[in-house]
C-alpha positions as MATLAB code, in Angstrom:
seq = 'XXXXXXXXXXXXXXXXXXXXXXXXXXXXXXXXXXXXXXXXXXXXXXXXXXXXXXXXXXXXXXXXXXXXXXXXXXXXXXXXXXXXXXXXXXXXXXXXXXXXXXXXXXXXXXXXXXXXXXXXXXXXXXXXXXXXXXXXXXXXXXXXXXXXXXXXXXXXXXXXXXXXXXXXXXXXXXXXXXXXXXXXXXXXXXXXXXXXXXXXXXXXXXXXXXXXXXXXXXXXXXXXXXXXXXXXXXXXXXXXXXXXXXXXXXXXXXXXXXXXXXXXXXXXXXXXXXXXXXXXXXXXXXXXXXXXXXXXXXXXXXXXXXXXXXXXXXXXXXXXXXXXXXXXXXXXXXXXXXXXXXXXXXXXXXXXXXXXXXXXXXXXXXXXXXXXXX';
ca = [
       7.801  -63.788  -16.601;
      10.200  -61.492  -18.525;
       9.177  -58.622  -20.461;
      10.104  -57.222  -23.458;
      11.024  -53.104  -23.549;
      10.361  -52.060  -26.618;
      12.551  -48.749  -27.655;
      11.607  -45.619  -29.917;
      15.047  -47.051  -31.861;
      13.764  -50.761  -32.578;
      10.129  -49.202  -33.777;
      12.210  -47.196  -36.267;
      14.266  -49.964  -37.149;
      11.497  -52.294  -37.834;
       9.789  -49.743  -40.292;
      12.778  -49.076  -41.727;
      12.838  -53.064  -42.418;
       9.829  -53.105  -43.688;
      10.278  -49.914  -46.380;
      13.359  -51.594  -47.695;
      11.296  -54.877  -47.741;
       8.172  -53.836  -49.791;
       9.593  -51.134  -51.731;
       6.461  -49.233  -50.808;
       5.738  -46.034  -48.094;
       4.559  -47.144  -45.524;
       0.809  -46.127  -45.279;
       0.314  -44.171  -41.589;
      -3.164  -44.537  -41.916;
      -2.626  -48.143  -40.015;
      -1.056  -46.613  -36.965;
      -3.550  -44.187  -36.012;
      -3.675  -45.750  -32.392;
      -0.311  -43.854  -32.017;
      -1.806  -40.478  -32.664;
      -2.671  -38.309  -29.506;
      -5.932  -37.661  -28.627;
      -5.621  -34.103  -27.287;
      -7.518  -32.140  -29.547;
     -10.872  -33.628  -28.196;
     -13.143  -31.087  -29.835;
     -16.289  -31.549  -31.626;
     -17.792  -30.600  -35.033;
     -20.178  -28.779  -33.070;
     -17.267  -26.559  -31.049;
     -15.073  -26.162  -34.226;
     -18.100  -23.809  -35.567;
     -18.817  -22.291  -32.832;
     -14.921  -21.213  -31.955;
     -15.190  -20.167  -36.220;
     -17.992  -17.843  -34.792;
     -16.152  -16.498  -32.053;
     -12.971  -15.388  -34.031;
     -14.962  -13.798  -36.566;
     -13.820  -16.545  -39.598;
     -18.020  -17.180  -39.488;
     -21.037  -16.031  -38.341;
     -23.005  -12.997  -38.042;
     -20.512  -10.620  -38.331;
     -19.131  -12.235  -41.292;
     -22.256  -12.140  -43.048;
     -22.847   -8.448  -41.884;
     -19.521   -7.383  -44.161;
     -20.365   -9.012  -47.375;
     -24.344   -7.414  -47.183;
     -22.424   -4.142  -46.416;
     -19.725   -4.637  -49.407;
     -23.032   -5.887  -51.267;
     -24.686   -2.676  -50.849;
     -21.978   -0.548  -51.848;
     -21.008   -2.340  -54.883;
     -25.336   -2.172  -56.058;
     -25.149    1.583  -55.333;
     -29.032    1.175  -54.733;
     -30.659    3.288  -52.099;
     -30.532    2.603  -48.325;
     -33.368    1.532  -46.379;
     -34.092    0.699  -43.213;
     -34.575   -2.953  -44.241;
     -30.602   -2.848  -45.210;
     -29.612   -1.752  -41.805;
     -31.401   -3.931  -40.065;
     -29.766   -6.863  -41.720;
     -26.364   -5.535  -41.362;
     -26.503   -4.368  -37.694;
     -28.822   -7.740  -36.875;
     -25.574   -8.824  -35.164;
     -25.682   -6.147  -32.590;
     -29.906   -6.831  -31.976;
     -30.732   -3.329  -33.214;
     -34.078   -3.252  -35.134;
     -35.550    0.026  -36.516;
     -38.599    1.593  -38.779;
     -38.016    3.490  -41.909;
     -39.534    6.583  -40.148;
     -36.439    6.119  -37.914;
     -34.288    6.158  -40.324;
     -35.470    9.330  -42.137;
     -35.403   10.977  -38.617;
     -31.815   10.168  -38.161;
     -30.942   11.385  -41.241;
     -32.811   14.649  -40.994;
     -30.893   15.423  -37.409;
     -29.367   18.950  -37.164;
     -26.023   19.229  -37.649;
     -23.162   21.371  -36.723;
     -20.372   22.031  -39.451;
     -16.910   23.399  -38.229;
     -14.678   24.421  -40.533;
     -11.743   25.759  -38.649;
     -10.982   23.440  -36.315;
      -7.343   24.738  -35.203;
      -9.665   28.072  -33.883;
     -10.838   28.308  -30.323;
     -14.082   29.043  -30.917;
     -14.354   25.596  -33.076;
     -13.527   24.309  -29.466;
     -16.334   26.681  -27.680;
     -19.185   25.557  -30.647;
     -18.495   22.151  -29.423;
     -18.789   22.597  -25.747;
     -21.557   24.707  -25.991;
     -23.499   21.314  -27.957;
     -22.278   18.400  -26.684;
     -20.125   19.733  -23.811;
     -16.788   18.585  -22.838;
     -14.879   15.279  -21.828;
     -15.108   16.082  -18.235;
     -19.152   16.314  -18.470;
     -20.832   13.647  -16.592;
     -23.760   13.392  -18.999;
     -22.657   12.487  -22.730;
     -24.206   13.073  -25.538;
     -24.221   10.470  -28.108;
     -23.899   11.075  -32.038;
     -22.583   10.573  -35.197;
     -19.148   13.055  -36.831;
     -17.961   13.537  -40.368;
     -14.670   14.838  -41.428;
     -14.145   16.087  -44.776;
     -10.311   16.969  -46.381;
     -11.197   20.365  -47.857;
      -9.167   19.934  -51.261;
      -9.111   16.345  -52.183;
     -12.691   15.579  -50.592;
     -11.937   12.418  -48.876;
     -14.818   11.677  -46.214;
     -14.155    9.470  -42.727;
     -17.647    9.018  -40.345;
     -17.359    7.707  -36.570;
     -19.791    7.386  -34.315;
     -19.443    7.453  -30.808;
     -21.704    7.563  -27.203;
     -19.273    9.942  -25.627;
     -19.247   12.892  -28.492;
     -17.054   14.850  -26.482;
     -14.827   12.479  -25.312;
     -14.273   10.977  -29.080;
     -14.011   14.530  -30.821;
     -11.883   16.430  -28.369;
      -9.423   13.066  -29.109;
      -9.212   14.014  -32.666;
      -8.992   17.329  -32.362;
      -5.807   16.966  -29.465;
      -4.197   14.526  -32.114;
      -4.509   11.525  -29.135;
      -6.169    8.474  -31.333;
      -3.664    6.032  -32.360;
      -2.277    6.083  -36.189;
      -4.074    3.368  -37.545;
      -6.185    2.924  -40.335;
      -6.527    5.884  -43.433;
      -8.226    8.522  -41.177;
      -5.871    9.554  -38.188;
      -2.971    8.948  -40.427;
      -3.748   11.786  -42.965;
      -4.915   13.813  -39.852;
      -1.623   13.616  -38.200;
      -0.067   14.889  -41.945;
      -2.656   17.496  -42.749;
      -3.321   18.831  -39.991;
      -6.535   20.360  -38.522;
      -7.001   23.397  -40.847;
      -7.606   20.713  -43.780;
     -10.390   19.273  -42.353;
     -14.083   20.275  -42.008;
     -15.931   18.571  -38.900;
     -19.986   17.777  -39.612;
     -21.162   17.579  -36.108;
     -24.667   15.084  -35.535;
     -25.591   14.924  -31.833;
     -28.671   12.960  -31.285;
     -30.196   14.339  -28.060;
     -33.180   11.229  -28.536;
     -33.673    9.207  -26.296;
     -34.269    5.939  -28.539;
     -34.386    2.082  -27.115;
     -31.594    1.363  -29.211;
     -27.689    3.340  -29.750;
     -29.204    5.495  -32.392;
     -25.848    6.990  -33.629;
     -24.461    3.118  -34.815;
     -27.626    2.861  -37.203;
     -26.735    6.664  -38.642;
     -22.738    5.975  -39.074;
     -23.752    2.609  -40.506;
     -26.230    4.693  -42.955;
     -23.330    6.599  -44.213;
     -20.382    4.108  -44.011;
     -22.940    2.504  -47.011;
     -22.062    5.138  -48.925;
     -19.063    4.842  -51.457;
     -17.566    8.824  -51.140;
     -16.440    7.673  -47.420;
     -13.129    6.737  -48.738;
     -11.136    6.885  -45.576;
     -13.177    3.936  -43.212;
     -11.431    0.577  -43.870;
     -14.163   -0.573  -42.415;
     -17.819   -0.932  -43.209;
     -20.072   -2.167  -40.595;
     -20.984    0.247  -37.756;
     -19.599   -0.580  -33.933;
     -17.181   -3.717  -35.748;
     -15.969   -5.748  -33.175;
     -13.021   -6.943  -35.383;
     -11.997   -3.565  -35.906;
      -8.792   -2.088  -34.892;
     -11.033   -0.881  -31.286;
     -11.380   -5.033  -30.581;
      -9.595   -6.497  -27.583;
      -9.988  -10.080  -27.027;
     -11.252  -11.434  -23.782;
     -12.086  -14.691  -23.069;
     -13.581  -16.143  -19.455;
     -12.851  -20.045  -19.076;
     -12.692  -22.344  -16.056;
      -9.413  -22.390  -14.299;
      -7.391  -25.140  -16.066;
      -9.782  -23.618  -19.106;
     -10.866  -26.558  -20.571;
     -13.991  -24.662  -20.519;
     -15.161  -21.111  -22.288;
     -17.764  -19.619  -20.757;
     -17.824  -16.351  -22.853;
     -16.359  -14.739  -24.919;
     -16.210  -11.243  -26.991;
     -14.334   -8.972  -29.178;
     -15.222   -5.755  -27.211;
     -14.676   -5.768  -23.302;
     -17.671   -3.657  -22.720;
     -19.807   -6.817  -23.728;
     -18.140   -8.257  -20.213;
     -19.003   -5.150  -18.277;
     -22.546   -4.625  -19.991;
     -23.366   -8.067  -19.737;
     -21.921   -9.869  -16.656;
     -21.366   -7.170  -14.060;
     -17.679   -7.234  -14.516;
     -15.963   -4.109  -14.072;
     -13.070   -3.198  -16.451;
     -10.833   -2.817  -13.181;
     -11.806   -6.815  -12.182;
     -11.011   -8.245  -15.267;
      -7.989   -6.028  -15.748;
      -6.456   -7.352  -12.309;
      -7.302  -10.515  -13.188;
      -5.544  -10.347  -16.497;
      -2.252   -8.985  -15.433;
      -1.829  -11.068  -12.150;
      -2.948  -13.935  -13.731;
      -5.485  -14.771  -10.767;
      -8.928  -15.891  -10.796;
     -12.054  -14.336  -10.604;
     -14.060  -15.473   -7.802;
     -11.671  -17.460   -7.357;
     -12.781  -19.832  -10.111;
     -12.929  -18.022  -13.288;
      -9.697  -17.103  -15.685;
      -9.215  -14.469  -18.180;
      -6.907  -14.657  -21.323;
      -6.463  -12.517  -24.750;
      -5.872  -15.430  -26.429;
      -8.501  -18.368  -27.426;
      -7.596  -21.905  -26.253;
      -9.380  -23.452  -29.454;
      -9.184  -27.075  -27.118;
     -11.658  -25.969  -24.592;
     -15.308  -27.262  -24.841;
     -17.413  -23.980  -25.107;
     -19.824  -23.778  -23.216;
     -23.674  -24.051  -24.050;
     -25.142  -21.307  -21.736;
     -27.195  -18.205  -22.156;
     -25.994  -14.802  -21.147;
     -29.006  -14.636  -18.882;
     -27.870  -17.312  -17.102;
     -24.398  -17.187  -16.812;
     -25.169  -13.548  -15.170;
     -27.082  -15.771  -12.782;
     -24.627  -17.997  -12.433;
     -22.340  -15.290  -11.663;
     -24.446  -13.800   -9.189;
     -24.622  -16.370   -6.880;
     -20.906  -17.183   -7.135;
     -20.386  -13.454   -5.901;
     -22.578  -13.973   -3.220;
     -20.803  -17.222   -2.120;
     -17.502  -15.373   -2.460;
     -18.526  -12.482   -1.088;
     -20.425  -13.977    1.701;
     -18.430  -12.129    4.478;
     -19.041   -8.624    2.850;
     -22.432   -7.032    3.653;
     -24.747   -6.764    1.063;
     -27.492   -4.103    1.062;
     -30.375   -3.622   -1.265;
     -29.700   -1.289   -3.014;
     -26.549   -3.250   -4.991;
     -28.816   -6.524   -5.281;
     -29.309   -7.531   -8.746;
     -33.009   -7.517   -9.580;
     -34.531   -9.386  -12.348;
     -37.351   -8.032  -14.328;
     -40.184  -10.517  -16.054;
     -42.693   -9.640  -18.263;
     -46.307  -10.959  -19.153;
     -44.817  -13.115  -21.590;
     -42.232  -14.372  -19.383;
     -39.642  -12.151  -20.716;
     -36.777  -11.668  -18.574;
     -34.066   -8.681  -18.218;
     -31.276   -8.517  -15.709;
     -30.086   -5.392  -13.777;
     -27.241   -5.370  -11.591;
     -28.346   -2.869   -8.885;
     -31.915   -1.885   -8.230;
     -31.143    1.822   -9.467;
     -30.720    0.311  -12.646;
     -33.886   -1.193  -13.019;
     -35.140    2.447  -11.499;
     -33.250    4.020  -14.489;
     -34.947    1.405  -16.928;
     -38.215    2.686  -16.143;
     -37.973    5.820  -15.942;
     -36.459    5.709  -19.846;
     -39.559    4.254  -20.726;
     -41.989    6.857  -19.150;
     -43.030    4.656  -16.162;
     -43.020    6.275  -12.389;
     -40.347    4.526  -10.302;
     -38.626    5.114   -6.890;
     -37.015    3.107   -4.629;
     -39.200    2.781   -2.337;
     -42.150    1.170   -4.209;
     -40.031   -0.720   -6.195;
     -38.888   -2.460   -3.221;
     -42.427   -3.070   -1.477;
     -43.204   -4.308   -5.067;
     -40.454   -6.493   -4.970;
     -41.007   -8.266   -1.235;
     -44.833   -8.737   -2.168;
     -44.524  -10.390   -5.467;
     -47.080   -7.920   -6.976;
     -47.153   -6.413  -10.630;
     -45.726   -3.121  -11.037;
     -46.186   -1.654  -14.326;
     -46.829   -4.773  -16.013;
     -43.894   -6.306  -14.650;
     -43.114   -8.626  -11.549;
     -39.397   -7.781   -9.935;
     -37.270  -10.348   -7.999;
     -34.354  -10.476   -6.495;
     -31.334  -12.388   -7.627;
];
C-alpha cells in the first residue's frame, strides 16, 4: 500500500487555496488539534504560581491594607498589624503593641564621631558579637526631615553597614546617604532586649512604616519578601516538572527545611542536585505541577532522603531531628535535639540533654509534650 507524505509546503498551499476560494480568513479555531499541548497546567496551578510570584495572595493583599492605612491617616492598632503582617504568622495584643512603642531608645546625632561608634557597641555590641540583639533604627536628614525605618535581628551587623557606607544604592535611603553623608543624619536607636515568641522588631518597623512622614521607604510592609532584599529560590524535581517549594527569601529554605545557605549555594552554581534528587533555580518554570505538600512534611520528607543519602555517614543523636507534639496533636520540627533544648528553655521549661533523651526512648510526656525522633 503506498502512502501519501504530506509536506509543511502542500498544508500551506491548500489554505492558501482555500483563502483565495472563500474570500474569507480562515478561522484557526478548527485546527486546534495542531496546537501543542505543552503547557499542561491547571486552573488550580496558574493561582497558585500567581501566589508564588507575588502577582496574588497574601502579600498582595498585605500592601493595599498598608497603602489603605496610610491614605485613612487613622490611628494604628494592633488589629492593623496583625492583618498586614498575617502573611508572616505573627499575631500580637494591643498591650504589645504599646510596649513596643514605649521601648527605650538611643538617639545619635553625630554619627561620623567615634564615640557614636562606642554608644553603639556598648548597647547592642558589634558585628563580630556572637549574640545579636534584635531591634528596630530610624534615620532622620537633619534639615529637610526626611525619615527611613529598618528593622533588623542583627542590630549591629545592619547599623555598622550603614554607618561603613557597605549597603547597596538602591531605593531613596542609601542613595541620599551616600550624597549627604553621615553628619546629616540623626540615628534613633530601638533595641528590644525581649524575649517575645514572635520577631518583635518587624511588628515595630511595620508600626512606623504606617506612618506617612517616613518618606524615604519605597516600601511599606515590614520584612517584604518582594523587596529589593528578595532572592528567588525555587526546589523542583530533577527534570523539574515538579515544585516542591518555593520562596522569596532564602532563609525560609534554611529556617524551614534544614538547608544550609552553603548546600543550596553549591547546588546553584554547579548545577547539581541535592540529595541527589532535588534541583535549585532563580528562575520559576511556570510548566511544573506544584506540588500539594505541607512544610511539615516535606521537612519529613527531606529527612529521610538525607538519611538514605547519607546512609554511610554516622549519625549521632545529638544531630537527629526531633519532632515535638502537643496535647492537641500539634506538631513542630527541630533539626537537632539542641534545638528543641533551646525551644524550651525560651519558654521557661527545664531541659537538658539528658532527660530529653530518656524522654524521648520511653515515649513519656515531658512538659506536656511527647518527643520523637525523625
Amino acid at each position: 500500500m503506498n502512502s501519501t507524505v504530506v509536506t509543511d509546503y502542500d498544508i500551506f498551499f491548500s489554505f492558501t487555496f482555500i483563502f483565495i476560494k472563500i474570500k474569507k480568513p480562515i478561522c484557526f479555531k478548527l485546527i486546534r488539534f495542531f496546537n501543542s499541548n505543552c503547557n499542561s497546567n491547571t486552573k488550580t496551578d496558574k493561582v497558585k504560581w500567581k501566589v508564588i510570584l507575588g502577582r496574588n495572595g497574601p502579600i498582595q493583599y498585605s500592601h493595599k491594607l498598608a497603602d489603605e492605612q496610610i491614605k485613612s491617616d487613622k490611628p494604628i492598632n494592633s488589629k492593623i498589624i496583625n492583618d498586614i503582617l498575617a502573611y508572616c504568622n505573627i499575631k500580637i495584643t494591643e498591650n504589645v503593641l504599646k510596649d513596643l512603642i514605649n521601648s527605650p531608645s538611643l538617639v545619635l546625632k553625630d554619627l561620623d564621631k567615634d564615640l557614636t561608634i562606642k554608644i553603639l557597641k556598648d548597647n547592642i555590641g558589634l558585628p563580630s558579637s556572637k549574640i545579636q540583639i534584635p531591634g528596630v533604627y530610624i534615620f532622620k536628614h537633619k534639615n529637610t526631615g526626611q525619615k527611613y525605618v529598618g528593622s533588623s535581628s542583627q542590630l549591629a551587623i545592619r547599623l555598622f553597614g550603614y554607618l561603613n557606607l557597605r549597603h547597596k544604592a538602591i531605593g531613596k535611603f542609601i542613595p541620599l546617604l551616600n550624597k549627604e553623608k553621615l553628619s546629616n543624619f540623626i540615628l534613633e536607636v530601638i533595641p528590644l532586649y525581649n524575649n517575645y515568641d514572635f520577631r518583635s522588631e518587624i511588628v515595630l518597623e511595620q508600626y512606623y512604616l504606617l506612618d506617612s512622614s517616613f518618606n524615604l521607604n519605597t516600601i511599606k510592609v515590614a520584612n517584604n519578601p518582594s523587596g529589593s532584599n528578595a532572592k528567588p529560590l525555587y526546589m523542583y524535581n530533577r527534570d523539574k516538572t515538579i515544585l516542591y517549594f518555593s520562596s522569596m527569601q532564602q532563609k525560609d529554605f534554611i529556617n524551614n527545611l534544614n538547608i544550609s545557605h552553603f548546600t543550596f549555594t553549591k547546588h546553584l552554581n554547579k548545577g547539581t542536585y541535592y540529595l541527589g534528587k532535588y534541583l535549585f533555580t532563580r528562575k520559576p518554570e511556570l510548566t511544573a505541577k506544584i506540588k500539594d505538600i505541607s512544610i511539615l512534611d516535606l521537612a519529613l520528607q527531606l529527612e529521610k532522603d538525607r538519611i538514605k543519602f547519607n546512609k554511610n555517614k554516622p549519625l549521632n543523636s545529638l544531630s537527629r531531628s526531633v519532632l515535638l507534639i502537643d496535647a492537641n496533636n500539634n506538631t513542630k520540627l527541630f533539626f537537632s535535639l539542641g534545638k528543641c533544648i533551646k525551644y524550651l528553655r525560651k519558654k521557661g521549661l527545664s531541659a537538658t540533654q539528658t532527660t530529653l533523651v530518656k524522654y524521648i526512648n520511653t515515649g513519656k510526656v515531658y512538659h506536656g509534650y511527647i518527643y520523637k525522633y525523625v
